[in-house]
N, C-alpha and C positions, 0 to 999 in steps of 0.2 A: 504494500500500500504506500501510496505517495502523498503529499500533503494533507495528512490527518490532522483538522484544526480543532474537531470537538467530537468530543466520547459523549453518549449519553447510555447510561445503565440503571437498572435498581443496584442496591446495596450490597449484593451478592461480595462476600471476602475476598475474593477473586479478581473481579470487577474494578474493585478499589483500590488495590495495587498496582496489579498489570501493567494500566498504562504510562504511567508512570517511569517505567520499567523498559517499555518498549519504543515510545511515544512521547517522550517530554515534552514536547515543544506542544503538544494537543491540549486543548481545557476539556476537564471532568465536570460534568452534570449528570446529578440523579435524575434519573425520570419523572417527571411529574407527576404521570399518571401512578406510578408506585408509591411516589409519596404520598400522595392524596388519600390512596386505598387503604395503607396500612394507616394513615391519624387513623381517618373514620373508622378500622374497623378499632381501633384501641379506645375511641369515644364510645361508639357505642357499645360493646363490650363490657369497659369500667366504670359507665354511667348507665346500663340499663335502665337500674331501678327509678331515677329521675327520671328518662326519657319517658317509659310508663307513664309518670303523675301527669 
């Protein structure tokens, strides 16, 4: 691969090193979309019992 300017991954241990590794000069961005899914399911999750009231 040639001019790798931006990684975008979820959080995977792997993910978060590698490029770094292979790729400096690239920028690391989480996915949004993974981030987004894992808040909510942690909201709703460890606030069920509100969400209910």
């Amino acid at each position: 691969m040639e001019d790798v300017r931006l990684i975008s991954s979820d959080k995977c241990r792997g993910l978060v090193n590698a490029p770094g590794a292979f790729l400096p000069e690239a920028a690391c961005l989480r996915c949004l979309l993974h981030f987004y899914r894992k808040e909510l399911i942690d909201v709703l999750c460890g606030k069920s019992r509100d969400v209910r009231q």
